[in-house]
N, C-alpha and C positions, 0 to 999 in steps of 0.2 A: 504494500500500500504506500500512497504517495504520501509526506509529512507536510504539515500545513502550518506557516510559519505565522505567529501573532506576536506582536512587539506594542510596550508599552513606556512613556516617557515620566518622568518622577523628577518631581523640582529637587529632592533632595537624595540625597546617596543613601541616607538610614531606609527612604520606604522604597529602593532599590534593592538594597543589599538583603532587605526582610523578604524582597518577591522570589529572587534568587535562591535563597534558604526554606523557601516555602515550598516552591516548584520543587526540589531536589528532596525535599521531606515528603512530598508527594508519591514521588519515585521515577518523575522525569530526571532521565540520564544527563550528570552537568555536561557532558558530550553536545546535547540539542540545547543547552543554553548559553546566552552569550551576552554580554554586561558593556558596557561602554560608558562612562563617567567622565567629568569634565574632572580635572586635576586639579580643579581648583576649590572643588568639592570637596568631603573630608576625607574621600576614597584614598587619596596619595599617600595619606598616611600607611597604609598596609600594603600597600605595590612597594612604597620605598621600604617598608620592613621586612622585605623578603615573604611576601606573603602571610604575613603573623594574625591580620586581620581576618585571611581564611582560615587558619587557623581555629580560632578561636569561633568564629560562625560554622564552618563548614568543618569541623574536627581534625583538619587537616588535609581532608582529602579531594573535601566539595572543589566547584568553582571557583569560586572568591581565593583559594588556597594558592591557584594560579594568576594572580591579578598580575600586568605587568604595563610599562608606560612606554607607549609610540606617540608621535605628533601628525594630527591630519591638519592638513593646508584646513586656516580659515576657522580651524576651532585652536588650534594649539595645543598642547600636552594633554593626552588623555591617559587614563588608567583601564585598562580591555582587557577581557580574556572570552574565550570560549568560538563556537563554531563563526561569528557573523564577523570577528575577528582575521582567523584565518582565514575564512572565503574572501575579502576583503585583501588584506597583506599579500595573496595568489593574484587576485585582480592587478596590483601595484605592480608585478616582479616585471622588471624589465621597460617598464614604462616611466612616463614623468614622476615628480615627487607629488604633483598635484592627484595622481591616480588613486593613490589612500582614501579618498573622501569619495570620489566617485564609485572606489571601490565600498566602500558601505554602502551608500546608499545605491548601488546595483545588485550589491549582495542582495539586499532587503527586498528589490520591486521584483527581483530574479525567483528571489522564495514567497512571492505575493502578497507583501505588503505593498499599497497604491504608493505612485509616486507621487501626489502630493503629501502622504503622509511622509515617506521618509524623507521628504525633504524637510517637514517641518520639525521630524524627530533628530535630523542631523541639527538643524538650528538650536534643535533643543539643548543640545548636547555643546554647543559653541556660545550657549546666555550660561550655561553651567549648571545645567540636567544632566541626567542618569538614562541611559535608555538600558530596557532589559526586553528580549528576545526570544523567542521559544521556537522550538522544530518539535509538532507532537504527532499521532496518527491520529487519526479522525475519532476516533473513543475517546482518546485524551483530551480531544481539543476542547470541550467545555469546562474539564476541572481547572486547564491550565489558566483558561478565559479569566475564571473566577478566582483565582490565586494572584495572574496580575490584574483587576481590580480593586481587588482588595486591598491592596496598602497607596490609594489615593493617586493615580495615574490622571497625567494632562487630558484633556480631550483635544485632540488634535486639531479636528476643524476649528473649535473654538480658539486652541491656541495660534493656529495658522491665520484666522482673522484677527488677530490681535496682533498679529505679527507684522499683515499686510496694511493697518490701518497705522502703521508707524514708520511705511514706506517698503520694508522687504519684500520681496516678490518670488527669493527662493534661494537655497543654500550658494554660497558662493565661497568656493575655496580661498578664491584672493581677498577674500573681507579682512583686515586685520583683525588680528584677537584682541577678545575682549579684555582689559586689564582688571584689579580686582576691582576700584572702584565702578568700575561698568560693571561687573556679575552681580555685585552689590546691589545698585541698584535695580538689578533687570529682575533680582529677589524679591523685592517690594512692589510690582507689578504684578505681583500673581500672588 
């Protein structure tokens, strides 16, 4: 059977890192899940500890155990681990440095999520959200559904017109990164 991939965006890394921990207490394989946090979030703390942070959520073994830090054009340092990661990092080999970004979000529209969602879930991820990911078989797919709802997920459209009424129109690599004082406040908008 074909996996059916649903991705959810989380203003903060805790109700990230609890969807992550939940799906995998579930007993989707941290194989089919995969994490993307802005580095500016509190995620870096446990990417730079050697994974200590999985650790301590995932026992050692989970996802999170794996967290490690790449830079995609136009968001800047992120903290990633899992499948939408590597599909993404294969997409880049061998091409521009700007391919990373495009590489996720191809990842994404490639495993069906809509492309205006991932573009508004990479944006997400560049104001300094958390996106969390799933690959399940179609019996799973509603427990997963309900796992990442449940710890307070963006709504996309909504976040995407709030996005577009502030001028953006769609991920762009070359954007500069946001410093903290912009995450900061992009925090208070939501």
């Amino acid at each position: 059977m074909t996996k059916t991939t649903q991705a959810a965006l989380y203003d903060t890394y805790d109700h990230a890192k609890s969807t992550v921990s939940d799906l995998e207490a579930a007993g989707v394989p941290h194989s089919d899940i995969s994490i993307v946090a802005n580095k500016q979030s509190n995620a870096a703390t446990g990417a730079e500890a050697g994974g200590g942070l999985g650790a301590v959520v995932g026992g050692g073994a989970g996802l999170l155990a794996g967290l490690g830090m790449l830079a995609i054009p136009g968001v800047g340092p992120v903290v990633a681990a899992g499948w939408l990661v590597a599909t993404a990092a294969g997409a880049a080999v061998g091409a521009s440095a700007g391919a990373a970004s495009g590489g996720i979000i191809g990842a994404m529209t490639e495993s069906g999520v809509s492309k205006d969602h991932a573009q508004v879930y990479a944006e997400g991820v560049r104001r300094g959200g958390s996106l969390v990911s799933v690959k399940t078989q179609p019996e799973q797919s509603r427990l997963a559904r309900t796992i990442l709802d449940r710890h307070h997920p963006i709504d996309p459209d909504a976040r995407g017109s709030a996005y577009r009424k502030s001028g953006w129109t769609k991920f762009d690599e070359k954007a500069p990164i946001y410093t903290t004082a912009e995450l900061e406040r992009e925090r208070t908008l939501y």
